[in-house]
C-alpha positions in Angstrom: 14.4 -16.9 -21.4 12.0 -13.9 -21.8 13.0 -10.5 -20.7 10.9 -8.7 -18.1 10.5 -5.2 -17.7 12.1 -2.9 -15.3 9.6 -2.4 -12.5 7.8 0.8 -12.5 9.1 4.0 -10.5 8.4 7.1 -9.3 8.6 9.2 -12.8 6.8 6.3 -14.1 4.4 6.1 -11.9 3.6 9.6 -11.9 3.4 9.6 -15.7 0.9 7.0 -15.4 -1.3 8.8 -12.8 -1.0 11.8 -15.5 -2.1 9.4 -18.2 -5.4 7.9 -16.2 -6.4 11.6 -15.4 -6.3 11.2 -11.6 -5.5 14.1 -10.0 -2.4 14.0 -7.5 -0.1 16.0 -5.4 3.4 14.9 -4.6 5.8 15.8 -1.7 9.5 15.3 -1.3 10.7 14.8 2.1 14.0 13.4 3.9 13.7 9.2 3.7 11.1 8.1 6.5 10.8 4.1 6.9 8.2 3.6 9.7 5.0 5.4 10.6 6.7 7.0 13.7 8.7 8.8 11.5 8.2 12.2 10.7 5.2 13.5 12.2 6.6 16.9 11.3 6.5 16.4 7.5 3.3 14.8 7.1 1.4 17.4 9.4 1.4 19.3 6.3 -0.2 16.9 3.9 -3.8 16.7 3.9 -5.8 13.7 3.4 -5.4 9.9 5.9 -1.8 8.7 6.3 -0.8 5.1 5.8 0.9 2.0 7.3 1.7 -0.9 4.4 2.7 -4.6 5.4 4.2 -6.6 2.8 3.2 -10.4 4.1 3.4 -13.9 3.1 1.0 -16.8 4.4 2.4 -20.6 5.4 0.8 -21.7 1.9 3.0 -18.5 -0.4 0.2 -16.7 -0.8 1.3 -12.4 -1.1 -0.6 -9.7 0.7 -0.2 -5.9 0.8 -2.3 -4.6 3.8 -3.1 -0.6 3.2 -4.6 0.8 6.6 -4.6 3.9 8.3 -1.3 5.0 9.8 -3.1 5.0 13.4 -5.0 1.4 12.7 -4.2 -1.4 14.9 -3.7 -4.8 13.0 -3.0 -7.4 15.7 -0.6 -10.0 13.4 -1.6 -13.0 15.5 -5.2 -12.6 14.3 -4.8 -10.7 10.7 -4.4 -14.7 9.1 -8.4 -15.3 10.4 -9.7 -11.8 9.5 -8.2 -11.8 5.9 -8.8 -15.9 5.2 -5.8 -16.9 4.7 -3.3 -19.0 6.3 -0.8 -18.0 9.2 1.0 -15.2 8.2 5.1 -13.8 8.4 6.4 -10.5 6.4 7.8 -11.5 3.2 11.3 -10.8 2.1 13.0 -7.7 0.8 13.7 -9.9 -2.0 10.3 -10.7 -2.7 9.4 -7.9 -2.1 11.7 -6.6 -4.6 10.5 -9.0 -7.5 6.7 -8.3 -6.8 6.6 -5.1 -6.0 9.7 -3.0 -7.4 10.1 -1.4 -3.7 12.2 -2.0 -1.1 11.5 -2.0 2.4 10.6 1.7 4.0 8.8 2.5 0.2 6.6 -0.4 0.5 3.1 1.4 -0.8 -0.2 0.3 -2.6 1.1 2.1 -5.6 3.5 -0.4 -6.1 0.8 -2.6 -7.0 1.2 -1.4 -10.8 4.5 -3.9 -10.3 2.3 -6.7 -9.6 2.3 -8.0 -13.5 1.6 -11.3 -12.3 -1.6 -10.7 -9.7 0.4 -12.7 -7.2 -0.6 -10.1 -4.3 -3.9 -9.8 -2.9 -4.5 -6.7 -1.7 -6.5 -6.1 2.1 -7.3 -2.1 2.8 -8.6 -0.7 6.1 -12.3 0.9 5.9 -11.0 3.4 7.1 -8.7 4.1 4.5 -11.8 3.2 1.9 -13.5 6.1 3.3 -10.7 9.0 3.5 -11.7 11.4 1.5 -7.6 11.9 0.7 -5.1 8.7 1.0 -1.2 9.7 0.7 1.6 6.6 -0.1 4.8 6.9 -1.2 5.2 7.2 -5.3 7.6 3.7 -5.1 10.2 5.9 -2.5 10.0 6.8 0.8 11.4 10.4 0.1 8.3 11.3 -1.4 4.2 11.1 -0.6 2.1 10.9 -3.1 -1.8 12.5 -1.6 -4.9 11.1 -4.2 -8.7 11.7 -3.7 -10.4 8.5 -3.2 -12.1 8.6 -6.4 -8.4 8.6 -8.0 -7.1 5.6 -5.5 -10.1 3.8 -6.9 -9.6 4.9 -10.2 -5.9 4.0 -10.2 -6.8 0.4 -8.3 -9.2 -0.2 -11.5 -6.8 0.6 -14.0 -4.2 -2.2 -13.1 -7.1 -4.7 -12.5 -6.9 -4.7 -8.7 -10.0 -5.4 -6.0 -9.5 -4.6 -2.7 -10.6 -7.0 -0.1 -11.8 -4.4 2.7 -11.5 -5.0 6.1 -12.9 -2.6 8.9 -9.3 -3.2 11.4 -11.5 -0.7 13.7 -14.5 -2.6 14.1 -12.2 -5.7 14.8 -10.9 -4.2 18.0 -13.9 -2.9 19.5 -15.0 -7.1 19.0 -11.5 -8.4 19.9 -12.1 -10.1 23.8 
């Protein structure tokens, strides 16, 4: 049986943002785990703030979807939008094994977890054109604010594309 490596964490992480030369700025903040949470701490961050789903389709494929903290993603549609089969959140424990995150940290950072390319990863437009995009470093005591340039930088350096999805333009179109 072959050993697999501890997933990556926040010191980690960090260290690896470092290493890549993307510029970042982290802040440490009481344990949020939804969006509603702390409006108070993030009013001092600059740059978009997000909402991550952790989901699994009928057929086991993984997605991460990355949007804005203010987008609206109806659930009963996403499955059409995305191309992919009817979808459900996926377990803590999966989760856990794809990611290295538990639920409340779950963050497109942890995609540096994703060894396997067994996620495939949706982010909103509108995310895709912040200027700034903040996630939590693999905890949800901490944001971690990168320019876009440095998301995409950091999304090419562990081999990920993002399918992007404008969640915006879908309502306006939704009956």
């Amino acid at each position: 049986m072959t050993e697999t490596a501890p997933p990556v964490g926040r010191a980690e992480f960090l260290a690896f943002l470092e290493a890549q030369g993307i510029s970042h700025q982290t802040f440490d903040h009481p344990a949020v785990f939804t969006v509603a949470e702390g409006p108070e701490i993030k009013a001092h961050m600059p740059g978009a703030h997000t909402k991550n789903l952790f989901l699994k389709d009928k057929k086991g494929q993984l997605w991460l979807i990355s949007a804005r903290q203010d987008t609206v993603i109806d659930l009963k549609r996403l499955h059409r939008t995305i191309g992919s089969d009817r979808l459900s959140f996926g377990s803590a424990e999966l989760m856990l094994e794809t990611l290295g995150v538990t639920p409340g940290s779950v963050t497109a950072f942890a995609l540096i977890n994703d060894k396997d390319r067994r996620i495939r990863f949706v982010l909103d437009k509108a995310l895709a054109d912040a200027e700034r995009v903040n996630f939590h470093p693999m905890t949800n005591t901490a944001t971690t604010g990168v320019s876009q340039q440095g998301f995409s930088r950091f999304l090419a350096a562990i081999g990920v594309e993002p399918l992007v999805i404008d969640f915006a333009a879908l309502q306006v179109a939704a009956p």
